[in-house]
C-alpha positions as CSV (number, residue, x, y, z in Angstrom):
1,X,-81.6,-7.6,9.5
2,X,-81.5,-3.9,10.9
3,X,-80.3,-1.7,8.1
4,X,-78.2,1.4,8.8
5,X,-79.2,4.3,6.8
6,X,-76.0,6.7,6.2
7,X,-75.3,9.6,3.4
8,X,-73.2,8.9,0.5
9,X,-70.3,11.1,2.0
10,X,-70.6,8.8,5.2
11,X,-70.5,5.7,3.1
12,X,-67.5,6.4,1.4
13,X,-65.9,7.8,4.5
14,X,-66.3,4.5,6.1
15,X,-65.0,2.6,3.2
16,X,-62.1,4.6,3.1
17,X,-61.5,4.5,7.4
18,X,-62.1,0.3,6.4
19,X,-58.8,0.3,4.1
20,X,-56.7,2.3,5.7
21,X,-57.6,0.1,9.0
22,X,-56.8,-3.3,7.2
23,X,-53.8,-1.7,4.6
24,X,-52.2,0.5,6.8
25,X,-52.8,0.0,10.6
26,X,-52.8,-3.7,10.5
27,X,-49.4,-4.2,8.6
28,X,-47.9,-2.1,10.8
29,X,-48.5,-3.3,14.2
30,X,-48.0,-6.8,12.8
31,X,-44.5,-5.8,12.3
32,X,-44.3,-3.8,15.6
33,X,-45.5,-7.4,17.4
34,X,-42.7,-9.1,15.2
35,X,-40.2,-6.4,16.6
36,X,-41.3,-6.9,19.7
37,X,-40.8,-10.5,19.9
38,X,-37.1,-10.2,18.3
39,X,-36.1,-8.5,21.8
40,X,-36.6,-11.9,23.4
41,X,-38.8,-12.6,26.3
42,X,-42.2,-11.5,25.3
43,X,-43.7,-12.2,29.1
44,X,-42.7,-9.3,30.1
45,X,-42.4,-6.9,27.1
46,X,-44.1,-4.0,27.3
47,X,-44.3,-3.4,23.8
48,X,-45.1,-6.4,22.7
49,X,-48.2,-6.3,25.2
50,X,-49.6,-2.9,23.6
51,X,-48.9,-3.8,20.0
52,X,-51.3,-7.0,21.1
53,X,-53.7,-4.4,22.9
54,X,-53.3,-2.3,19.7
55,X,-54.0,-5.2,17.4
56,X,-57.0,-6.1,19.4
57,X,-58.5,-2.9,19.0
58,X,-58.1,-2.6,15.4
59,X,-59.2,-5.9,14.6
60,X,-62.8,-4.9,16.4
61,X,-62.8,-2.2,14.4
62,X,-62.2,-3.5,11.4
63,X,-65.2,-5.9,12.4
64,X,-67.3,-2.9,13.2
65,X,-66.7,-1.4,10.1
66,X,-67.3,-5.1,8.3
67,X,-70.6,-5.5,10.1
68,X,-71.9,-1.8,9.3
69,X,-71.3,-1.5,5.9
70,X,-72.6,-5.1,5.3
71,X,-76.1,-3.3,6.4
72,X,-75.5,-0.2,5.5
73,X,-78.5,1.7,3.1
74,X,-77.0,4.6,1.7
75,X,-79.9,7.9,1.3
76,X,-78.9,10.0,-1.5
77,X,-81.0,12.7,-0.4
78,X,-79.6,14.6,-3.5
79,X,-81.9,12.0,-5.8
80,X,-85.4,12.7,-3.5
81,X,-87.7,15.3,-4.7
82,X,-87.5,17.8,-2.6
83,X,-90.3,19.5,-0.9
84,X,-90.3,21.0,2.3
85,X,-90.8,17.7,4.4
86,X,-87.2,17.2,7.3
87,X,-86.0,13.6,5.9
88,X,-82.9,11.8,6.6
89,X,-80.0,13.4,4.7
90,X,-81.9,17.4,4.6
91,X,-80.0,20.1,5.9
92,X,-82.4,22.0,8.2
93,X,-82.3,25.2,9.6
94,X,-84.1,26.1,12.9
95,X,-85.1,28.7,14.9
96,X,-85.6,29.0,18.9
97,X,-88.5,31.2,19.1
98,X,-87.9,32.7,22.5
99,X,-84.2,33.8,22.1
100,X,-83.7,34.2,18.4
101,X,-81.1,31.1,18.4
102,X,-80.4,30.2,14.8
103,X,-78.8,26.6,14.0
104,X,-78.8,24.7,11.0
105,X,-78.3,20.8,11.2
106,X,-77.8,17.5,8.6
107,X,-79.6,14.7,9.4
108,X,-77.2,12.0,8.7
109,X,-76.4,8.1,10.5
110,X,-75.3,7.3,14.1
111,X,-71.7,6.8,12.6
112,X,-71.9,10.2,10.7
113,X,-72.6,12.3,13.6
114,X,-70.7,15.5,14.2
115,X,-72.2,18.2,16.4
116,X,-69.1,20.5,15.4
117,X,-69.7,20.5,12.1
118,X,-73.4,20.5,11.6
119,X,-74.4,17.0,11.7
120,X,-76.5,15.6,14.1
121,X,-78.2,11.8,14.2
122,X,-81.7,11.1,13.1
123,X,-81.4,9.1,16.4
124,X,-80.5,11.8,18.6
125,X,-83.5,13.7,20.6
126,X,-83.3,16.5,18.2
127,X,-82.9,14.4,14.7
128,X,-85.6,12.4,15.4
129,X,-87.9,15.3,16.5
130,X,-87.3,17.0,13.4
131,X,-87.7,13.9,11.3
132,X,-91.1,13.9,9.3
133,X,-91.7,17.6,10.6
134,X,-92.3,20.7,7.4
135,X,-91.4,24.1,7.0
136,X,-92.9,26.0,9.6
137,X,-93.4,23.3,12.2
138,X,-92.2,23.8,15.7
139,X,-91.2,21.2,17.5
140,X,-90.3,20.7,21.5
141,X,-87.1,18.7,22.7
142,X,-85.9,17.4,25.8
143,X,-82.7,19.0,27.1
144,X,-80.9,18.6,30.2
145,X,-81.8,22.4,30.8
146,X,-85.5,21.5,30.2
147,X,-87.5,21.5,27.2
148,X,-86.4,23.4,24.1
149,X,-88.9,24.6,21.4
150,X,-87.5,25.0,18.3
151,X,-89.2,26.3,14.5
152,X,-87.9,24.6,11.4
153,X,-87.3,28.3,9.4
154,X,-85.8,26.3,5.9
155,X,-85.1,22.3,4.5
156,X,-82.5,21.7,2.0
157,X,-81.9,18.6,-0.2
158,X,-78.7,19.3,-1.4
């Protein structure tokens, strides 16, 4: 079985997206579907046919979420000695060499992944280049502009 490594934060995020799917959203467009079918003919009622489209989508979800956090393997990277080694759940800030570029980065899970706020996938071209790589290592990445080198400048475990 595949195990999906996320942080604590993303665990509990998940859990939380889980229970509002199955107390909140579910309830609620079971009674919109009831509603619907109190107008009468439901063959062609257009709410009735998105509540069913809604309730479709939510119940995939809801077996996403099932499915992900049946396999999940949460990385406390808080509990991991640190040392200055890039592993799943470091902060890590890099340098481009060339321009001066600074960025700084989490390494966190596929379902954790926010470029916006910092957090990229250990699956993504850059994540997984900077996984296993130390302080002071450069590493080159594939970019649809061409290849980026980038120097890891500081790792953080916390």
């Amino acid at each position: 079985m595949t195990r999906n490594p996320c942080t604590p934060q993303g665990f509990t995020a998940l859990l939380a997206e889980l229970k509002q799917q199955k107390e909140v959203r579910r309830p609620k467009i079971v009674r919109d579907i009831e509603d619907a079918r109190a107008h009468g003919d439901i063959s062609e009622n257009s709410e009735y046919e998105d509540a069913k489209e809604r309730q479709a989508h939510c119940e995939g979800r809801i077996a996403e979420l099932e499915g992900f956090l049946a396999t999940a393997e949460v990385i406390d990277v808080a509990k991991l000695t640190p040392s200055d080694r890039v592993v799943f759940g470091t902060t890590v800030r890099i340098v481009n060499p060339n321009t001066r570029e600074e960025r700084c980065f989490q390494i966190v899970g596929e379902t954790e992944t926010d470029v916006e706020r910092g957090k990229i996938s250990f699956k993504s071209p850059l994540g997984s280049a900077l996984v296993g790589r130390n302080l002071g290592d450069e590493v080159i990445v594939p970019a649809p502009g061409g290849r980026q080198t980038w120097e890891v400048i500081e790792v953080s475990y916390g």
